[in-house]
VONUKOL-655681 format. One record per residue: z, x, y of N, C-alpha, C in turn. Coordinates in steps of 0.05 Angstrom, whole numbers, padded with zeros to 5 digits, always signed. Example, Ala and Ser with C-alpha at 12.3 -4.5 7.8 and 13.67 -1.06 7.14 Angstrom:
# residues 2
+00156+00264-00114+00156+00246-00090+00156+00264-00066+00142+00257-00045+00143+00273-00021+00157+00258+00001
***
This chain:
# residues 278
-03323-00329+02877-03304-00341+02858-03290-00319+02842-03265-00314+02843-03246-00296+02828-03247-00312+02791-03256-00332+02785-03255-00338+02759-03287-00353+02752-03293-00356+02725-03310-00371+02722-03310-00382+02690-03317-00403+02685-03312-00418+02659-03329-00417+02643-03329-00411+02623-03355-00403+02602-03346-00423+02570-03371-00415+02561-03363-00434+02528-03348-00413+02520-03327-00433+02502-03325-00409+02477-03313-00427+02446-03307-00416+02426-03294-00424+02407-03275-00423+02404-03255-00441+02403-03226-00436+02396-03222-00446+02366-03204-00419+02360-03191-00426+02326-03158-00433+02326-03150-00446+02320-03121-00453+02308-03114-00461+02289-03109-00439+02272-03099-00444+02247-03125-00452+02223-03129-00470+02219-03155-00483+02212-03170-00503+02225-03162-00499+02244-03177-00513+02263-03202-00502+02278-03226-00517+02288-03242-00498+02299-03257-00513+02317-03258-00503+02342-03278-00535+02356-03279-00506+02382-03312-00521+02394-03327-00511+02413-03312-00522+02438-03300-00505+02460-03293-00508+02482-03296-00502+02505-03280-00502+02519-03286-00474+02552-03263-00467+02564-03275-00436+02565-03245-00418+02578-03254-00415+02599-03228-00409+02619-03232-00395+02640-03230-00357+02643-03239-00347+02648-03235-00318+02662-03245-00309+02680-03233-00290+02688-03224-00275+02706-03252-00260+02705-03262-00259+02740-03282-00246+02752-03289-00221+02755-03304-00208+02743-03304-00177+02754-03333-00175+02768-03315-00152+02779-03343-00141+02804-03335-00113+02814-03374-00102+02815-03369-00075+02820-03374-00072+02858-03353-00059+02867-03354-00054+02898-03354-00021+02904-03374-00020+02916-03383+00017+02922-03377+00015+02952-03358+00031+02957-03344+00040+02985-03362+00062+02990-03368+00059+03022-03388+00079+03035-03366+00092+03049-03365+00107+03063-03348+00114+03089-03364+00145+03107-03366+00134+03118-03386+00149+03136-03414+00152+03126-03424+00131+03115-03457+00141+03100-03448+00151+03076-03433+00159+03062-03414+00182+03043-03409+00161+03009-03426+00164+02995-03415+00140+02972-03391+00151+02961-03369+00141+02968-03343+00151+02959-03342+00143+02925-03342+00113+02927-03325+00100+02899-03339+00073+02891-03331+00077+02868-03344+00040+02864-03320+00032+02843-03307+00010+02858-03293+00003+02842-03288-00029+02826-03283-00025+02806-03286-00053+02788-03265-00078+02788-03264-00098+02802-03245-00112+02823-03256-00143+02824-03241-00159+02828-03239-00194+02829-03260-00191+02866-03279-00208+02863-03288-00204+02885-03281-00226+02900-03258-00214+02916-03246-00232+02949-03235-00212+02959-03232-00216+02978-03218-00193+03000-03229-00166+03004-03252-00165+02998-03263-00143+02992-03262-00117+03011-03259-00130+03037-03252-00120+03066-03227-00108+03065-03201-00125+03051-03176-00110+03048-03178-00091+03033-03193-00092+03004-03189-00080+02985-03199-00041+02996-03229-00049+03009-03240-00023+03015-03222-00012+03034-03209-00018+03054-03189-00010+03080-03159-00001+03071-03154-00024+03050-03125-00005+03031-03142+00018+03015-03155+00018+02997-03155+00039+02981-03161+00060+03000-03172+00065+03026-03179+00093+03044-03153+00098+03054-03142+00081+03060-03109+00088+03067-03096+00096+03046-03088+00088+03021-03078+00103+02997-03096+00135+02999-03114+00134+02998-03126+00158+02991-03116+00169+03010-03119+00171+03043-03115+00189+03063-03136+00194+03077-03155+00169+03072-03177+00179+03087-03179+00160+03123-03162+00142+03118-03147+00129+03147-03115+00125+03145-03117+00124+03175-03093+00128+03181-03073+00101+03188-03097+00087+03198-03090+00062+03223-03114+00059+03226-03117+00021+03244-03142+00012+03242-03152+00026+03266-03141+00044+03282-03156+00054+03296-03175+00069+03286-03169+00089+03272-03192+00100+03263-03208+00091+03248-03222+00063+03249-03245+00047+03240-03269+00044+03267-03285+00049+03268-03305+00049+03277-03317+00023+03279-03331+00020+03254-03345+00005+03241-03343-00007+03214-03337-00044+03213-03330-00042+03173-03351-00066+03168-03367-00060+03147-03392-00084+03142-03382-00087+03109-03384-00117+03112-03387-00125+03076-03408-00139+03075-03423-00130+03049-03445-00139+03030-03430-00150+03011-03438-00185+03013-03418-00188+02991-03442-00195+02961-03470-00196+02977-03489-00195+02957-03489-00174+02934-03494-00148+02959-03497-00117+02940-03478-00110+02936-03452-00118+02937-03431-00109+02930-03422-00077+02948-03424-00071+02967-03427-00052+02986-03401-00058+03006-03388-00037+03013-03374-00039+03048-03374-00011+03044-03388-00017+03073-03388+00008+03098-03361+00012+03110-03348+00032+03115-03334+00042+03133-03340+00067+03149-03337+00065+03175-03349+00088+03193-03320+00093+03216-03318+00117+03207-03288+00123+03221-03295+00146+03242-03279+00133+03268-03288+00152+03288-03280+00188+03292-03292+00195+03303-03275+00232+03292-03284+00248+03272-03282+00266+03267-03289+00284+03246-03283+00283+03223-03286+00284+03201-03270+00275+03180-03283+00293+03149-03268+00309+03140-03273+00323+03112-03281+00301+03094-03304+00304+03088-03316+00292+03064-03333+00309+03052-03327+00340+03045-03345+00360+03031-03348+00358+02999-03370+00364+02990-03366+00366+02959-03345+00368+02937-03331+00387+02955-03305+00396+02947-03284+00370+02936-03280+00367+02963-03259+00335+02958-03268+00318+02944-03301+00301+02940-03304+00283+02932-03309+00294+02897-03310+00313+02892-03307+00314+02866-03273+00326+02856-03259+00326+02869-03239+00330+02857-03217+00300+02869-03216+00291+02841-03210+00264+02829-03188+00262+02808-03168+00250+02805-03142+00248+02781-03159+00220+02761-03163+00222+02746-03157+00197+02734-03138+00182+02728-03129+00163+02733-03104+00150+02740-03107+00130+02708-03073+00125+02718-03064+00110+02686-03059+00077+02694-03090+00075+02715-03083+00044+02719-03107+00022+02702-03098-00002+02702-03120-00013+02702-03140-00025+02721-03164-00028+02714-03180-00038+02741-03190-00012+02756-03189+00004+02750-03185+00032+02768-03189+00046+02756-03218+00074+02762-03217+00098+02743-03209+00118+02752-03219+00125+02782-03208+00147+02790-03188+00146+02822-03178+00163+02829-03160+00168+02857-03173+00201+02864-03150+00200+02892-03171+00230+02907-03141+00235+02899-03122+00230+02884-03091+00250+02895-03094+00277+02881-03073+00288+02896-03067+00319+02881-03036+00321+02886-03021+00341+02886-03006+00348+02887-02990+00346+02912-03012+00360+02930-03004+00363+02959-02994+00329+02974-03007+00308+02964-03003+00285+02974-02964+00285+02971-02952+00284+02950-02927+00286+02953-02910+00296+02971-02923+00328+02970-02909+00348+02984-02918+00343+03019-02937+00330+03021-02947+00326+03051-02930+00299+03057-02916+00281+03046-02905+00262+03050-02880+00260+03068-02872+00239+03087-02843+00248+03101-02826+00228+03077-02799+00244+03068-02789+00222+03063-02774+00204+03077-02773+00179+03058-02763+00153+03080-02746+00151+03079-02728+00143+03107-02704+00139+03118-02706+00117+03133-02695+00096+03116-02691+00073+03115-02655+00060+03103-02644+00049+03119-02621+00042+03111-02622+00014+03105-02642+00002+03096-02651-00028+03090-02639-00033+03064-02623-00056+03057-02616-00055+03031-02613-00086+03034-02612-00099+03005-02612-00132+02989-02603-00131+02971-02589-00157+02969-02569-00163+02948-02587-00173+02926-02584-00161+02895-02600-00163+02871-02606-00192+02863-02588-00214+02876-02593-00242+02877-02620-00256+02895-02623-00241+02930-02645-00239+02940-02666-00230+02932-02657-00208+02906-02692-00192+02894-02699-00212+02871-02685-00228+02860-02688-00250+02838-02701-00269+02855-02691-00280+02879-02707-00304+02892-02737-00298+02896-02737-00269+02899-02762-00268+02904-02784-00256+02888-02773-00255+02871-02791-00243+02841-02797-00272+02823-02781-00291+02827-02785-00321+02827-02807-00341+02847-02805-00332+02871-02826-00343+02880-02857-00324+02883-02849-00306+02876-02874-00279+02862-02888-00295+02846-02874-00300+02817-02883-00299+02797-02898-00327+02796-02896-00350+02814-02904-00374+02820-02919-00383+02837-02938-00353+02847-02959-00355+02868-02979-00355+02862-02982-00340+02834-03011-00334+02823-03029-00359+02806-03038-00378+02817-03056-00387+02802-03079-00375+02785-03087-00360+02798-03103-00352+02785-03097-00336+02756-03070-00323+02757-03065-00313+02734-03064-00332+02717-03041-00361+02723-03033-00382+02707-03060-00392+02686-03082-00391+02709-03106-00403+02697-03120-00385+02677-03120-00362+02690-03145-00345+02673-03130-00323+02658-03101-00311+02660-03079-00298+02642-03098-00267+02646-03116-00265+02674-03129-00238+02670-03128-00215+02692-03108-00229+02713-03098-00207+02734-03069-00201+02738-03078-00185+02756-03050-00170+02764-03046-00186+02798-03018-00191+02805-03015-00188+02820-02997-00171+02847-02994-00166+02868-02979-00161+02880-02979-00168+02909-02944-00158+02926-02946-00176+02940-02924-00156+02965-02921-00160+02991-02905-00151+03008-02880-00175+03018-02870-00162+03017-02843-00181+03017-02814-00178+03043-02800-00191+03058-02776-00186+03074-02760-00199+03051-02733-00191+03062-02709-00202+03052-02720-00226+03034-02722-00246+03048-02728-00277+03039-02766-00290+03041-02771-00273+03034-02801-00292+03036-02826-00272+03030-02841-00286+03011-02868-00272+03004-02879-00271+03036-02890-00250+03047-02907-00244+03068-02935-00247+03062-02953-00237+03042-02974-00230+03037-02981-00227+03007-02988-00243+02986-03002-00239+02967-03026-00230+02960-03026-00212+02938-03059-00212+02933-03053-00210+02905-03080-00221+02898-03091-00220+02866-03113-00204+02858-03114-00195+02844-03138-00176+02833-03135-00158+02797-03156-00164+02787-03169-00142+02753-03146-00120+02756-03154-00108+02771-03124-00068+02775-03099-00079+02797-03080-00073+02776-03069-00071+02792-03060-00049+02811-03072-00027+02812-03085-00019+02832-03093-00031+02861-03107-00051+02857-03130-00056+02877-03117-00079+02882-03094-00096+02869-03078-00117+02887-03057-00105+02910-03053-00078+02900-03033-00062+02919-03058-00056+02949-03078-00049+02938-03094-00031+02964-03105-00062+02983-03102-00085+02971-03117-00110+02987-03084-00114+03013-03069-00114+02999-03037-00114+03008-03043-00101+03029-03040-00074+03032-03033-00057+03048-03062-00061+03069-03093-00065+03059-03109-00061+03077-03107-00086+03092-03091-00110+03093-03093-00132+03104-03071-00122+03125-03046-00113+03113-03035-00100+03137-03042-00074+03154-03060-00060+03151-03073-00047+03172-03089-00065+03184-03107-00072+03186-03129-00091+03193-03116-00101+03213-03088-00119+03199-03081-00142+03218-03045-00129+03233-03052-00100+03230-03029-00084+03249-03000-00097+03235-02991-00110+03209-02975-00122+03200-02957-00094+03191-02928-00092+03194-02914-00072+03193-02904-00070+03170-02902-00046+03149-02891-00050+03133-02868-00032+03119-02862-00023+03150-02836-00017+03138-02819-00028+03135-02789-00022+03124-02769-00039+03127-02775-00071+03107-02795-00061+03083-02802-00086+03067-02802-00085+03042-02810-00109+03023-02810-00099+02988-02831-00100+02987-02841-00085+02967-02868-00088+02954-02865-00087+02930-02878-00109+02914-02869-00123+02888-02899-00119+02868-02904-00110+02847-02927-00119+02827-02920-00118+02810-02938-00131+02799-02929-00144+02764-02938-00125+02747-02950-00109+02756-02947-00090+02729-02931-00063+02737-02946-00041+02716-02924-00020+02721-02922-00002+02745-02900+00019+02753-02911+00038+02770-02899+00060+02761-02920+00074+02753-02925+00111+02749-02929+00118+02779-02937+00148+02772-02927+00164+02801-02948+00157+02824-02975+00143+02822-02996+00139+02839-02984+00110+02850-02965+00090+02840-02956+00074+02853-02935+00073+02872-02919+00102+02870-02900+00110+02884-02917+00121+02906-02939+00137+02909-02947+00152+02921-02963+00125+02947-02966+00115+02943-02986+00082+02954-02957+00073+02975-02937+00071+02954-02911+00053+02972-02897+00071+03000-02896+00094+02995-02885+00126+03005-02911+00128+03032-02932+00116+03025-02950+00122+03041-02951+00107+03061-02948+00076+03057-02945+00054+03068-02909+00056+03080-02891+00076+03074-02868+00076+03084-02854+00051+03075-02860+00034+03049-02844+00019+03052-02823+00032+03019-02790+00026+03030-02771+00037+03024-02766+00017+03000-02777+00001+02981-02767-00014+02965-02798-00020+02946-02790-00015+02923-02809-00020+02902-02804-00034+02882-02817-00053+02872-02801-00075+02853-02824-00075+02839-02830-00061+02809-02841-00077+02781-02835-00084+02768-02852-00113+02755-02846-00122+02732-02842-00105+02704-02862-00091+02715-02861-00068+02681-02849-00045+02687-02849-00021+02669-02834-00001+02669-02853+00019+02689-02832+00047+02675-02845+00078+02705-02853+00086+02687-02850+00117+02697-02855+00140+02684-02843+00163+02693-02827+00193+02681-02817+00208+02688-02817+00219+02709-02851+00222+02718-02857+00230+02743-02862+00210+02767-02864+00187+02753-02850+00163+02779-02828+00164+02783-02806+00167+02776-02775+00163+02782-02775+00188+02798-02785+00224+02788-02776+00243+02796-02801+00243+02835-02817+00226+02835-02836+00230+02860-02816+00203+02877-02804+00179+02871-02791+00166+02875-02761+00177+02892-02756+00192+02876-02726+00194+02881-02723+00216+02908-02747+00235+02902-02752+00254+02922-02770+00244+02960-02776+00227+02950-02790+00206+02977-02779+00189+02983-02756+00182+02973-02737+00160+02981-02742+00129+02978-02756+00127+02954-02772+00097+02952-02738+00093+02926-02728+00070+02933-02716+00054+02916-02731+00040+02902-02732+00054+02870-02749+00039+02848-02735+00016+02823-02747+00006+02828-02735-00018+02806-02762-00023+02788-02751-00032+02763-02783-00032+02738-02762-00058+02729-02780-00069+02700-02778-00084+02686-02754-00112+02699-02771-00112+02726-02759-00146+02735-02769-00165+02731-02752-00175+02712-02752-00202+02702-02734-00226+02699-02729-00248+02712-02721-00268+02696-02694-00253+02722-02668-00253+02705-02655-00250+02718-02636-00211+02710-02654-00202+02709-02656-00165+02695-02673-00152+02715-02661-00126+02716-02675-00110+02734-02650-00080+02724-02676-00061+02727-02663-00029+02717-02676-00009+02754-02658-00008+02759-02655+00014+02782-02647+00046+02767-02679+00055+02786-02683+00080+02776-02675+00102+02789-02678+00093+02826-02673+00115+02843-02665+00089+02863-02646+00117+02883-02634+00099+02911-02627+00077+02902-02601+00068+02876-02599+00042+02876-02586+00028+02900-02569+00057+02919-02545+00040+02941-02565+00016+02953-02590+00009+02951-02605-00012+02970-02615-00038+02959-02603-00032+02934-02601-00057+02916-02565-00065+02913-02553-00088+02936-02532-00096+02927-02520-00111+02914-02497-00113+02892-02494-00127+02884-02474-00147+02902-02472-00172+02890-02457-00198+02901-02434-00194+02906-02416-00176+02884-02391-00180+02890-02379-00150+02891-02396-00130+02884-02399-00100+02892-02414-00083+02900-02418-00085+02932-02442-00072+02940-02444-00045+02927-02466-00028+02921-02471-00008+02926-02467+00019+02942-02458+00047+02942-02454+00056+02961-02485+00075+02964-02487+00082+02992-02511+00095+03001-02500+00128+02980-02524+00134+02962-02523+00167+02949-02547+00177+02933-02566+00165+02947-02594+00170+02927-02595+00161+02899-02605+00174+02877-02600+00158+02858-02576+00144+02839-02572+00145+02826-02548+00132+02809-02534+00147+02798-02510+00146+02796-02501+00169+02781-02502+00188+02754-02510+00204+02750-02509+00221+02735-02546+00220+02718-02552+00202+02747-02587+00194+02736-02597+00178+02718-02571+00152+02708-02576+00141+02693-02583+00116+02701-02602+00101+02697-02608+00069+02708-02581+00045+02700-02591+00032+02715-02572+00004+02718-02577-00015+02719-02575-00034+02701-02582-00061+02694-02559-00083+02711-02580-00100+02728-02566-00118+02749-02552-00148+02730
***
């Protein structure tokens, strides 16, 4: 169960009476990968299988479901195993060098520096008209029950032109991005040439997740950060923040956001680096 209902007291105004809320589930999940206790991370417990399979792919520690061996979930102990075939660096070294990230739901990541600079950028000539990114930040925002109910997750979601593909819900939004992407490895689901939409913000570890996954279009609800726009603009992810309602600020690569009655021309970011309100 991603929620569960408990007593509580509600006050209004002078009002005061014994009731029951709903919230939002947490749970601790410790990723093995090769025998190796990588991580434990604090997460809505469903998908647990996606969640452990995206976050090793964000990290870099798979590539494709080929290199899965073996994947077991404990959904008792809160445990998944992953056993990946081949050799694979898991020395002291790596597993203690860790970023603390500025997410919620989420304490630490394996990134460094090199993850950027090891990145191809994307070349993608995929582009949508800012009226198609409203349809679908509209039917985004009207998938989540569970938020509606319990007001305590994040969600996110993979998207074509016209249609939610794949939702997930989850505590970090972090870890609604890594259920996303590990359902499309798993299930060989392609994601280039697609949007990837969450409701909260993306700083530079959210750029680095979408760049990884190759998909050429990033859509948040909330805002960036300096070094999201400048890791963005240099990987070729077209970033959009604070979409809402019928508003949206393009940060980088706007030519792939078109408008209705003036497309865009293809030139990396916007001119003179300034954002653009649709």
């Amino acid at each position: 169960m991603d929620m569960n209902t408990l007593p509580v007291v509600r006050i209004a105004g002078t009002n005061r009476k014994e009731t029951q809320a709903v919230v939002a589930s947490e749970f601790p999940l410790t990723v093995f990968l090769n025998d190796v206790e990588l991580v434990t991370l604090l997460c809505s417990p469903s998908d647990l299988d996606n969640l452990a399979v995206g976050f090793l792919f964000a990290e870099g520690f798979l590539k494709s479901k080929d290199d899965i061996k073996n994947l077991t979930v404990n959904e008792r102990t809160g445990i998944v195993r992953v056993t990946r075939h081949g050799e694979f660096d898991l020395s002291r070294e790596l597993l203690f060098k860790r970023l603390i990230t500025s997410a919620c739901g989420r304490g630490a990541a394996f990134y460094s520096t090199a993850d950027a600079q090891n990145l191809t950028k994307i070349d993608s000539g995929i582009t949508i008209s800012s009226r198609r990114v409203f349809n679908l930040l509209d039917k985004f925002n009207r998938r989540s029950e569970l938020f509606k109910t319990s007001g305590g997750v994040h969600s996110a979601a993979l998207a074509d032109g016209d249609d939610i593909l794949i939702f997930k819900d989850d505590l970090g939004r972090h870890n609604a991005i890594d259920k996303v992407f590990g359902e499309c490895l798993l299930k060989e689901i392609p994601t280039e040439e697609r949007i990837l939409i969450t409701s909260g913000r993306a700083p530079s570890e959210m750029i680095l997740k979408a760049a990884k996954g190759k998909v050429p279009i990033l859509v948040a609800v909330g805002s960036t950060t300096d070094l999201g726009v400048r890791l963005a603009d240099n990987l070729g992810v077209t970033l959009v923040g604070f979409a809402r309602g019928k508003d949206m600020t393009i940060y980088t690569h706007g030519w792939r956001i078109a408008d209705e009655q003036a497309p865009a021309k293809k030139g990396g970011r916007l001119e003179n680096g300034k954002t653009a309100n649709k």
